[in-house]
Every structure is written in C-alpha cells, then in structure tokens.
C-alpha positions, 0 to 999 in steps of 0.5 A: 500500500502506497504511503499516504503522506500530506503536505501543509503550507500556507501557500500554494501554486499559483501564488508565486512563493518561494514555500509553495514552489518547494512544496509543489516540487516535493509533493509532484516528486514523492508522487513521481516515486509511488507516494499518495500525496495530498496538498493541504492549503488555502483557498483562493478566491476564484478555484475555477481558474486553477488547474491543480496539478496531475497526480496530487490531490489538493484540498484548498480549505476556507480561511475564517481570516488571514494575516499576511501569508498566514490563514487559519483554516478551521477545517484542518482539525478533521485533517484525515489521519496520513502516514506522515505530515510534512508541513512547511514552516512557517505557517502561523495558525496552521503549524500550531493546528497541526501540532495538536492534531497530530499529538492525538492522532499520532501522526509523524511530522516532518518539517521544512524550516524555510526561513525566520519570521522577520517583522518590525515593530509590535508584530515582531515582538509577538512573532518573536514570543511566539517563537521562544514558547510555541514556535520552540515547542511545534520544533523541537517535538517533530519527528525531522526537522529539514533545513535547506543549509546546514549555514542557514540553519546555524545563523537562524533564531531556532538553532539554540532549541537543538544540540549540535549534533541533534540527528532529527535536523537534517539539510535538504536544499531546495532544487531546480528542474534541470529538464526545463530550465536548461541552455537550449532555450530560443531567446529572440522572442523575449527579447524583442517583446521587450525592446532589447537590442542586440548589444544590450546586457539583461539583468534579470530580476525574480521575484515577489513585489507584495509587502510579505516579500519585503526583504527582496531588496528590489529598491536596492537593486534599482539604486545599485543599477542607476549608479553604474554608468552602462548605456546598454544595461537593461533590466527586466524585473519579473514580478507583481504585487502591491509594491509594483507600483512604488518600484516603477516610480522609484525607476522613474525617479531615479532616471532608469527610464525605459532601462527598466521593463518591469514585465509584471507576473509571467507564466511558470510555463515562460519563466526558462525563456525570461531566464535564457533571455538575460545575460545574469540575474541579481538576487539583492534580498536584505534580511534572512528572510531569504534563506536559499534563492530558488531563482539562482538555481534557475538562473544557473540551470539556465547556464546564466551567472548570478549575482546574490546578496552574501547572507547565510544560506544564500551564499552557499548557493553561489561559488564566487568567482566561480559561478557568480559574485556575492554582494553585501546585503542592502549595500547599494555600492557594492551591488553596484560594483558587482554590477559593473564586475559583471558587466566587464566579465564580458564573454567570461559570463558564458564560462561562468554560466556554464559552471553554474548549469554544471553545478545544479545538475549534480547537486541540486536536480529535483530528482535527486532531492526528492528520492532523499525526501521519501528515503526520510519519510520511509525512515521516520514512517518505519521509526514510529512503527 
C-alpha cells in the first residue's frame, strides 16, 4: 500500500512563493516515486481558474481570516489521519493546528524550516514570543526537522532549541528542474517583446513585489543599477504585487527610464525563456528572510551567472568567482560594483554560466532531492512503527 503522506503550507501554486514552489516540487516528486500525496492549503478566491496539478490531490480549505501569508483554516482539525505530515514552516495558525492534531492522532511530522519570521515593530515582538514558547515547542517535538543549509540553519533564531549534533535536523536544499530550465532555450522572442537590442546586457530580476516579500531588496537593486554608468544595461524585473507600483516610480525617479521593463507576473510555463533571455540575474534580498534563492538555481540551470546578496544560506548557493559574485546585503555600492564586475566579465559570463548549469545538475536536480525526501519519510514512517 502506497504511503499516504500530506503536505501543509500556507501557500500554494499559483501564488508565486518561494514555500509553495518547494512544496509543489516535493509533493509532484514523492508522487513521481509511488507516494499518495495530498496538498493541504488555502483557498483562493476564484478555484475555477486553477488547474491543480496531475497526480496530487489538493484540498484548498476556507480561511475564517488571514494575516499576511498566514490563514487559519478551521477545517484542518478533521485533517484525515496520513502516514506522515510534512508541513512547511512557517505557517502561523496552521503549524500550531497541526501540532495538536497530530499529538492525538499520532501522526509523524516532518518539517521544512524555510526561513525566520522577520517583522518590525509590535508584530515582531509577538512573532518573536511566539517563537521562544510555541514556535520552540511545534520544533523541537517533530519527528525531522529539514533545513535547506546546514549555514542557514546555524545563523537562524531556532538553532539554540537543538544540540549540535541533534540527528532529527537534517539539510535538504531546495532544487531546480534541470529538464526545463536548461541552455537550449530560443531567446529572440523575449527579447524583442521587450525592446532589447542586440548589444544590450539583461539583468534579470525574480521575484515577489507584495509587502510579505519585503526583504527582496528590489529598491536596492534599482539604486545599485542607476549608479553604474552602462548605456546598454537593461533590466527586466519579473514580478507583481502591491509594491509594483512604488518600484516603477522609484525607476522613474531615479532616471532608469525605459532601462527598466518591469514585465509584471509571467507564466511558470515562460519563466526558462525570461531566464535564457538575460545575460545574469541579481538576487539583492536584505534580511534572512531569504534563506536559499530558488531563482539562482534557475538562473544557473539556465547556464546564466548570478549575482546574490552574501547572507547565510544564500551564499552557499553561489561559488564566487566561480559561478557568480556575492554582494553585501542592502549595500547599494557594492551591488553596484558587482554590477559593473559583471558587466566587464564580458564573454567570461558564458564560462561562468556554464559552471553554474554544471553545478545544479549534480547537486541540486529535483530528482535527486526528492528520492532523499521519501528515503526520510520511509525512515521516520518505519521509526514510529
């Protein structure tokens, strides 16, 4: 009989997060390798226009309310009884339902640690309290706990609940699908919908643009980019939500102009072209609120250099020098000089990419990733047997 197993996350294809995306992956890659998997989520408001994807079963649960990312969804206290939950932390409301559930019902959890909870103000005084008395609790009691960079993990609030050598924390890095993010992409259609010419050098930016995705840095990149005196520098910044607007007029101001096409939210179906379409990527994120960088893999499996922000778990994405260039987070000088660094690499670019492609395809293809995921759900489903 096939493993039941179920995912929990707060967010889910479509919405384009960085959580719902790894979760997607993982869920379609324990289905590929014989699991019954269902997805747990929220609703959306509109379900006629989701086509769910083939081999998942997906339950979208009515939230009562939300705050941010985070929905309370009543209907997960008749969540059925699985072989095993994998929840994806953080998940404000669900994680806390879920933990009592699964004490009754016995039933093992893994959890993906994603990132810090990372709020200003009174809220993040609350989310930081949280974290200490229950947050510490729902950890500390799973089955596994998944981290996807052993660096992350180690800079992260919740290392001090564990020991060092606490064998329940294991890393599994996030993964990129090698098959359809690849260098034998045709790349003339994109460049000509967005007015690029021949000789112009693409900077490619991916990402949300709503409040919970803040920390993206995409004002520091916009600043970064208005100080490098480079004529045939274009940006093309992917992404949509409520900051759009105060981005493009931050473009605006800073006299970017039309160097700046901010393409708003494209198909996953178009996201390879966009990507083989641009000559490097800039991931300028500033807080730990970015843990990994999906899009580097992406970028790099599409045989294109990256530049990314030198925090914990992002970096050790990035071989520098090698494969791309770190830059200090929220330093809009030394994204610049890594900019223009990329910029004077020229035909190097390519070599650099090239490496890139090779580095994903041997350490972070899906594939590989997800045969490890099953072999830890057989361990703790066997374990609690």
């Amino acid at each position: 009989m096939a493993m039941r197993v179920a995912h929990l996350t707060a967010t889910f294809f479509p919405y384009p997060s960085g959580t719902g995306r790894v979760c997607l992956q993982n869920a379609l890659g324990a289905a590929k390798l014989g699991c019954d998997v269902t997805v747990i989520t929220s609703a959306v408001k509109d379900e006629s226009v989701i086509d769910d994807p083939p081999g998942l079963t997906v339950h979208r649960l009515p939230a009562a309310f939300k705050v941010g990312n985070a929905p309370l969804l009543p209907g997960l206290f008749r969540m059925a009884k699985y072989d095993i939950v994998h929840l994806h932390y953080p998940f404000v409301f669900g994680q806390e339902i879920l933990h009592a559930v699964a004490g009754l019902r016995r039933i093992p959890v893994v959890i993906t640690y994603h990132q810090d909870l990372i709020l200003s103000g009174m809220m993040g005084r609350m989310v930081a309290l949280h974290e200490k008395t229950v947050g510490r609790l729902i950890l500390t009691r799973a089955n596994r706990l998944l981290v996807t960079s052993r660096d992350y993990f180690n800079a992260s609030r919740i290392a001090r609940f564990f020991k060092p050598d606490d064998p329940r924390v294991t890393e599994m890095p996030n993964g990129v699908d090698t098959s359809r993010f690849t260098t034998d992409v045709d790349t003339a259609g994109i460049r000509s919908m967005y007015g690029f010419a021949e000789d112009d050098v693409v900077l490619a930016f991916c990402g949300g643009m709503d409040t919970p995705h803040y920390f993206k840095g995409v004002d520091v990149l916009l600043n970064a980019a208005a100080r490098v005196d480079a004529p045939n520098l274009r940006l093309m910044l992917i992404g949509d939500g409520d900051l759009r607007a105060r981005y493009m007029e931050e473009a605006r101001r800073l006299g970017l102009g039309e160097r700046a096409v901010f393409c708003g939210r494209v198909p996953d179906s178009d996201l390879p072209r966009h990507y083989a379409a641009a000559d490097f990527l800039v991931l300028p994120s500033t807080t730990m609120g970015e843990a990994f960088g999906i899009v580097l893999l992406e970028a790099m499996a599409a045989g294109k250099p990256v530049i990314a922000s030198n925090l914990p778990g992002v970096r050790t994405v990035v071989n520098s020098g090698v494969d791309g260039f770190l830059a200090a987070p929220n330093d809009v000088d030394d994204l610049a000089a890594r900019i223009r660094d990329m910029l004077d690499a020229g035909d190097r670019r390519k070599v650099m990419g090239r490496a890139g492609r090779d580095k994903v395809v041997a350490k972070y293809d899906w594939s590989r990733i997800n045969e490890r995921l099953v072999d830890v759900y057989r361990e703790v489903v066997d374990g609690r047997r």
